[in-house]
C-alpha positions, 0 to 999 in steps of 0.5 A: 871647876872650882877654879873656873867659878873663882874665876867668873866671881872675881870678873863679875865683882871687878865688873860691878866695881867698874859700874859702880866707878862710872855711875859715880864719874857720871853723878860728879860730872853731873853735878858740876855741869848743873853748878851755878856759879857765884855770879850766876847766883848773885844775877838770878837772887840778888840783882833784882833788887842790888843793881837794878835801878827803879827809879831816880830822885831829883829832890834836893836838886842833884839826880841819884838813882833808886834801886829796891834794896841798898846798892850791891856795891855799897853792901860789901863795902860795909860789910867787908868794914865790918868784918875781920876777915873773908871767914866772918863776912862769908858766915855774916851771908850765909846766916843773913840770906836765910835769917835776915832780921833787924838786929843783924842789919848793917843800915839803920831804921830809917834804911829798913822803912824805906826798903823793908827787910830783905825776904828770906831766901832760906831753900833757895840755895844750898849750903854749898851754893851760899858759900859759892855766893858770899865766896863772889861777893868778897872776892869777885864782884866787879872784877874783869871775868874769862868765860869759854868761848864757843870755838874751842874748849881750851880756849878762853875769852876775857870779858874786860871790866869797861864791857861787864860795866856796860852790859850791867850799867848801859845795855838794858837801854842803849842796846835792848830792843824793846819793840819795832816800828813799822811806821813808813812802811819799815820795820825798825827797832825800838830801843829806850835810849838811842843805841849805843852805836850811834850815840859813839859815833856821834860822839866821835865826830864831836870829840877831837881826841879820845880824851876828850871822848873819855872826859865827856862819857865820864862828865855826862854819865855823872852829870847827864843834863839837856845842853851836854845832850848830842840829841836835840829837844825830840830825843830827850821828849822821846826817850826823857833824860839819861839817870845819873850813874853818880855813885855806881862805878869809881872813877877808875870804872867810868874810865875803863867804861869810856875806854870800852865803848870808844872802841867798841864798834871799831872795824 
């Protein structure tokens, strides 16, 4: 009899350790599941202000783009000057997002008036999700991504460095349906700049070569003016003149943009 209880003890026991063992696996694979990565992290607490152009000024007679905070871009570039190594500038976010102050600035005054100091975001990110943050920022911002594809769970699709340019620089206005029209009795969409499929198409027709689609994509991104447009007087009324992107991608970006979008709508 002492034998047999021994017995259901130790099963018992080995049964809670089982349990014990899968709430555990559950709460890990739980928690990686809900992980936001670096990027996911910089779109939804940085971008808004970084990347996201507002505006443009056309004083002093050259066309620069306007954002609510200096460019994202800019920003690690100075801070990766003014740190030693990855563990500095990683330590420089992490206390910076939480307690931005003057002193800690790497602008000057003149930056602080027109853009105001930067609001804490002290809670919005865990210690953990700073450090995945700053980790993106140092290492990762800018570059060519894989993300799964919906097909297969082993299989990975390389989202190049010309389409992520794309979607960041070009989408919101060359591919983002922001109304219809119902005028003449069909419904067609409305976009802020004429799509992005027909605007290569055109282009196409009008360059010989593919350098000198590349060459005109990179001059007219840079230096966008009314007598480059392959649209006539009613286009630009309707939809004004493109921004300026000087500044925002190096050459070497505006070329794999280029590269992109000439065969983005190939068959």
């Amino acid at each position: 009899m002492k034998i047999y209880v021994i017995i259901l003890v130790n099963l018992y026991k080995g049964f809670l350790m089982r349990i014990k063992n899968i709430v555990l696996f559950t709460a890990i694979t739980t928690a990686s599941l809900f992980a936001q990565s670096g990027e996911v992290l910089f779109n939804n607490n940085c971008s808004g202000c970084h990347t996201t152009m507002t505006g443009v000024n056309e004083s002093g007679g050259e066309v620069t783009n306007m954002y609510e905070a200096p460019y994202a871009k800019d920003v690690i570039s100075k801070l990766k000057n003014e740190t030693k190594s990855k563990a500095e500038f990683i330590t420089f976010i992490k206390s910076y997002i939480e307690n931005p102050a003057k002193r800690k600035s790497l602008y000057g005054k003149k930056a602080i008036k027109s853009f105001g100091l930067m609001p804490s975001l002290k809670g919005a990110m865990s210690d953990e999700e700073s450090i995945r943050l700053a980790n993106y920022l140092y290492s990762d911002y800018n570059r060519d991504v894989v993300v799964p594809t919906k097909v297969s769970k082993k299989e990975v699709k390389t989202i190049s460095l010309g389409e992520k340019l794309f979607t960041y620089n070009c989408s919101s206005c060359h591919t983002t349906v922001i109304g219809i029209n119902e005028s003449g009795g069909e419904i067609t969409n409305v976009y802020a700049a004429p799509h992005a499929k027909d605007v290569v198409n055109k282009l196409k027709a009008k360059t010989k070569t593919k350098d000198e689609f590349i060459a005109f994509v990179k001059d007219y991104i840079e230096h966008p003016q009314k007598r480059k447009s392959l649209y006539g007087k009613r286009a630009i009324k309707d939809f004004g003149l493109m921004p300026s992107l000087k500044g925002v991608m190096s050459d070497e970006q505006s070329t794999q943009l280029a590269n992109y979008l000439y065969h983005k709508y190939d068959k």
